[in-house]
N, C-alpha and C positions, 0 to 999 in steps of 0.2 A: 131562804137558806138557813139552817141551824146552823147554830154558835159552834165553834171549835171546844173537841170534849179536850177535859184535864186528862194529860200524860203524864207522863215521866219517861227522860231520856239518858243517856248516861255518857253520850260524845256530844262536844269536848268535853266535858266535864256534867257532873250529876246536875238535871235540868229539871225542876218542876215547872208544865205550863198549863195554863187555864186560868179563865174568868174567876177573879177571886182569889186566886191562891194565894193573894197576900195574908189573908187569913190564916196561914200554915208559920206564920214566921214561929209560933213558939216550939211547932214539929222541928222544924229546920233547925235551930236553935239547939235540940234534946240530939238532935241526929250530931250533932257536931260538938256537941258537950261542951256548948256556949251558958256562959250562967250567968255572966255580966256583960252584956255587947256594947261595944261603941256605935249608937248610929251616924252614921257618917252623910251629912246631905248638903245641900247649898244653901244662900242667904234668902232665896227665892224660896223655893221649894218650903221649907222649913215654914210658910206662914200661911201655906195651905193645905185646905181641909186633906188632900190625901194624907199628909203625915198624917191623921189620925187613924188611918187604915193598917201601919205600921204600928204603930205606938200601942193602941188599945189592947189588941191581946197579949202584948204584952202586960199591959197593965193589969189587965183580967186574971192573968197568973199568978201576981206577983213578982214578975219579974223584971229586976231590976238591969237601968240603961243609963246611958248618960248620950246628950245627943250634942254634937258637935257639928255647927253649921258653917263657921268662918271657912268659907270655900269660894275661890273668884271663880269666875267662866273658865279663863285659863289659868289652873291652878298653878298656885307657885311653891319653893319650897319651903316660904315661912310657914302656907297653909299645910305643909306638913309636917315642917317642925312641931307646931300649935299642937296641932290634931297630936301628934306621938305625945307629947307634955301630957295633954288631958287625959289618954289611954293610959298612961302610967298611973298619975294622979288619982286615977279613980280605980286602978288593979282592975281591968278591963280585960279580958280574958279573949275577943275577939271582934269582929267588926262587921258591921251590917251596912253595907253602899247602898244606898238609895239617892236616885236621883239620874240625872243625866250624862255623858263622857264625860264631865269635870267631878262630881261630886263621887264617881264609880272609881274612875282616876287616883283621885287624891283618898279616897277609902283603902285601896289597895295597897297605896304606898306607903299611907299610917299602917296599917298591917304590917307590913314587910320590914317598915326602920322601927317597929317599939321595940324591936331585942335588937336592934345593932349597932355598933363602937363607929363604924365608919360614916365618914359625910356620903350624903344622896349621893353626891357626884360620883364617889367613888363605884357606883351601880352602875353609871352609862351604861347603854348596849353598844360595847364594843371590848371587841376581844371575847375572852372568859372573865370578865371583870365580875359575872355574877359567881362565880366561885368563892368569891371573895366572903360572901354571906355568911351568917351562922343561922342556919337552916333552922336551931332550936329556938330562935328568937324571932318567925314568922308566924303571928296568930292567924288561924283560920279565918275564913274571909264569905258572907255569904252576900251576893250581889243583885239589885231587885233595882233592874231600869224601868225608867218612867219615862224614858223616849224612846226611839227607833231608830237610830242613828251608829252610833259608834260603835256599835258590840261590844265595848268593854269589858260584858261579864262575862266574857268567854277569852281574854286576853290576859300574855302574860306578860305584859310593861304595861305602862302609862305613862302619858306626854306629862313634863312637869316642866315649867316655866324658870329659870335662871332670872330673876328681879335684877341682879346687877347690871346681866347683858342683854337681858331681854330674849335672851335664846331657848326656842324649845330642848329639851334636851328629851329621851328614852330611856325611862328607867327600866331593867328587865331584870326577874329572874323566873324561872320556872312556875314555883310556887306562888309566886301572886295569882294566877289562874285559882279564881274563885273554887272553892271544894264546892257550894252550892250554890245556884241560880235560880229564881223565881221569876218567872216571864207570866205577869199577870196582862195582859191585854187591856183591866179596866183603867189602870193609871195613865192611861195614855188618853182617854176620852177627852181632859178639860185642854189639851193641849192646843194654845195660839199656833191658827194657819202658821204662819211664817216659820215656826219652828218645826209643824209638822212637815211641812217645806225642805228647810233646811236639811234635818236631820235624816229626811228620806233619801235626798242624794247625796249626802255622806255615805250612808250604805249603799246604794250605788254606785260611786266611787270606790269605795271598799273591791267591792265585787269586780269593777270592771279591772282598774288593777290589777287587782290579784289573777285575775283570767290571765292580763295580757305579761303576766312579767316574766320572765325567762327560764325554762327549767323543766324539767318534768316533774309533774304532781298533779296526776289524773285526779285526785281527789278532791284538793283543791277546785281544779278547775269545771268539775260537776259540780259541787257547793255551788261556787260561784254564779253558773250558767242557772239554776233553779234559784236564787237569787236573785240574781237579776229579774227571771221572769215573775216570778211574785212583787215585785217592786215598778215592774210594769203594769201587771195588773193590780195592781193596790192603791200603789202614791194618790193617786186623783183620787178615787173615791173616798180614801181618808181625810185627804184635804177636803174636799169639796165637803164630807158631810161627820163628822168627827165620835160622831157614836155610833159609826158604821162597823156593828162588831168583829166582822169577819176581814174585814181591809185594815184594821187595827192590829186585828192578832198574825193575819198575814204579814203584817210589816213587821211583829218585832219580830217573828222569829227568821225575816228576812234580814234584820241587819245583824239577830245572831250569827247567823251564816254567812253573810259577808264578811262578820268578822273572822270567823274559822278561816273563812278561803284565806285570807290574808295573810297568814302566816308562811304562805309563798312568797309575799314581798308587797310592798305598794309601788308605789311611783311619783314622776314628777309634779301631778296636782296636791300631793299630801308636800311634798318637798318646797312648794313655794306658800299652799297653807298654812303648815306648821310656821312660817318666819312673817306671815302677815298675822299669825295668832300672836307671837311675840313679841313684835312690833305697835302694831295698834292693837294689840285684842282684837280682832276683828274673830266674830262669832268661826268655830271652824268650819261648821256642813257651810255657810253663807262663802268661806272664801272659795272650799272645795266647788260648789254650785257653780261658783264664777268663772272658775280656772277650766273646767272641765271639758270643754267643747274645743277650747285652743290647745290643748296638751293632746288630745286624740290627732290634731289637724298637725301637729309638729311630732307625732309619733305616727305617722302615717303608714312608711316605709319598713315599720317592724310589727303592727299591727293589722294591715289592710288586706292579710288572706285571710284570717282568724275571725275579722272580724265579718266578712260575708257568712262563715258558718253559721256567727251570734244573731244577725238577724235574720239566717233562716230559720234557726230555732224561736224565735221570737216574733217571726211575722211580721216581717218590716221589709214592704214593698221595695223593689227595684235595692237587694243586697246590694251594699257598698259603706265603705267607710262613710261618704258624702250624706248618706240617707239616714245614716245614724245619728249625723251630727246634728241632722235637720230636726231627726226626731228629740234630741235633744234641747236643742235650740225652742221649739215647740214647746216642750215640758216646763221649760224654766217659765215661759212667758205662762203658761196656762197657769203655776204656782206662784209667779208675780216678784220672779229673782231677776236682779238688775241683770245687763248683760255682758257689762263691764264692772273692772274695779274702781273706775273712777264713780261710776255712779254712785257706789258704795261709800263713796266720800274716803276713799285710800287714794295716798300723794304718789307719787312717781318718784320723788327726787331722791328715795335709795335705792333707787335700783340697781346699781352694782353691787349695793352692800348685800342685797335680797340675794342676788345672781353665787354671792360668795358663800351666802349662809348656804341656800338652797342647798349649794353643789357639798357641802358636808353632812346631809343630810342625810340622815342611815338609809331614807327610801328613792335614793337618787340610785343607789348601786342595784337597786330592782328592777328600775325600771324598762320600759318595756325594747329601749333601745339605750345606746350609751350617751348621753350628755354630759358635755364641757359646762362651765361654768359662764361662757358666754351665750349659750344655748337656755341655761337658766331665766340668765337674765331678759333675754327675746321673749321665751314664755312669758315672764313677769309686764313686759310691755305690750309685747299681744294683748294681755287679760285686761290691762290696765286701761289702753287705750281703745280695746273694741275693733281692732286693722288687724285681720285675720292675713293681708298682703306680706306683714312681717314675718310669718310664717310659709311662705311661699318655697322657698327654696329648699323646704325637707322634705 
């Protein structure tokens, strides 16, 4: 089978994709009348060879960068304090995300605060708090993942971590949605199983969310459903063989679109995620992977018509909630994801604290049925404990 040819798309937002295109960053760059960019990436990423797949043409140019790597897994807001200081400091005129949901993340939101008077917090997504913005003091943002997971460069927040409390918070405003995206397919080849794991059913969780969460938005929910089927037929082969070109490229531009669908809403597996990313850092696609199979089992009764259609579209023997789970259940063990939290080496003993955070959790109000804060917390011991019984009575 031939490679996927280089496109260009223009929903959500302007998308260059193909093998290579990271060689376009200094087009991209002219197209956006970037002339000093901030690279934005992680402590990881930064010490291997693909940054020089970024870096060189520009260098080739002449044109000047400055590269800013202090970025944890789950970004915090000193890592975007930092990051805004250094885009000042060096008259930075815009910002290049490269790397995974954290280093895409924390690019965004260096973006978004190097022209504003108020604290992150003051961004939460909630309310119209993004009104609040000075719209002239968002630099142009061009986004180039290196995983398959989070869609990031097609979203318009980012998860940023509260170090005091430990609590994820949603920073949003419109214009963080990257003006340019480069979805090269090669950056993804060196990537460790485990992550190509992880981050595959994060975008799967993306998608199936966003299918199940309440509302009309036909749109959405077609993204979603061709989503998901690409990420069935993908995830394994990626995994299993990692310069599989076509299962590569298949998957980013599946978790692009998972992330598009999502703008519907998420749900309870991102809601008890986000506060074990908080909590322990616990990697996010790793916690989503875990939670996943017990949140479909305790949303049962508001998913379980919906979801006979998803595996007829998907061709999954004997439609039913039950046969999905299995196929689920299935996936994690063939990709080598624990199937509890516990195994994960995550304690139990905050669980009500989790059950509180959860239930404030902007993608609790999505979800695909209404949950209490004691409901929360049953998920969180479902997932922890591996006793799907706990879950019986929804």
């Amino acid at each position: 089978m031939s490679k996927r040819k280089a496109t260009n798309w223009n929903y959500p937002t302007s998308i260059w994709f193909g093998h290579e295109r990271t060689k376009d960053i200094v087009k991209a760059c002219e197209h956006l009348n970037i002339k000093n960019p901030l690279i934005v990436t992680d402590e990881a990423l930064v010490t291997l060879p693909i940054i020089e797949d970024l870096i060189n043409p520009l260098k080739n140019e002449n044109i000047s960068f400055t590269l800013f790597s202090d970025v944890q897994s789950n970004p915090s807001a000193k890592n975007v304090e930092d990051g805004v200081k250094v885009f000042n400091e060096n008259a930075c005129d815009g910002v290049i995300a490269f790397g995974g949901g954290s280093a895409l993340d924390a690019g965004k939101t260096i973006a978004f605060m190097s022209g504003q008077s108020l604290s992150i917090w003051d961004f939460e997504d909630v309310g119209d708090n993004f009104l609040r913005a000075n719209i002239e003091g968002i630099a142009p943002i061009i986004a180039i993942p290196t995983t398959s997971g989070t869609g990031s460069e097609v979203g318009r927040a980012s998860v940023i971590t509260n170090s005091e409390t430990h609590a994820k918070k949603i920073i949003f405003h419109p214009l963080m949605l990257p003006s340019l995206v480069i979805l090269d397919p090669n950056l993804t080849y060196g990537l460790p199983k485990h992550i190509t794991a992880w981050t595959g059913i994060d975008a799967l969780v993306h998608s199936l969310e966003a299918y199940f969460a309440p509302g009309f938005h036909p749109m959405a929910d077609g993204i979603a459903l061709e989503a998901i089927s690409l990420i069935k037929n993908n995830l394994v082969l990626a995994y299993e063989n990692g310069n599989n070109e076509n299962a590569r490229a298949n998957m980013l531009v599946a978790a692009m679109m998972g992330a598009t669908a999502f703008q519907k809403g998420l749900g309870s597996v991102h809601s008890i995620a986000h506060q074990l990313g908080g909590l322990f850092n616990t990697p996010h696609g790793l916690a989503n992977s875990i939670i996943l199979p017990y949140a479909l089992r305790q949303n049962k009764s508001a998913i379980q018509d919906k979801m006979k259609k998803l595996c007829v579209f998907l061709d999954i023997q004997n439609p039913s909630l039950e046969s999905f789970i299995d196929y689920i259940i299935d996936l994690r063990q063939t990709l080598g994801i624990p199937s509890n939290l516990s195994e994960a080496k995550i304690s139990d003993d905050r669980a009500d604290e989790i059950g509180v955070l959860a239930y404030a959790d902007p993608s609790t109000a999505t979800n695909a049925k209404k949950l209490e804060i004691e409901d929360l917390t049953v998920l969180f011991k479902a997932a922890h404990s591996g006793n799907y019984d706990l879950l019986k009575d929804y």
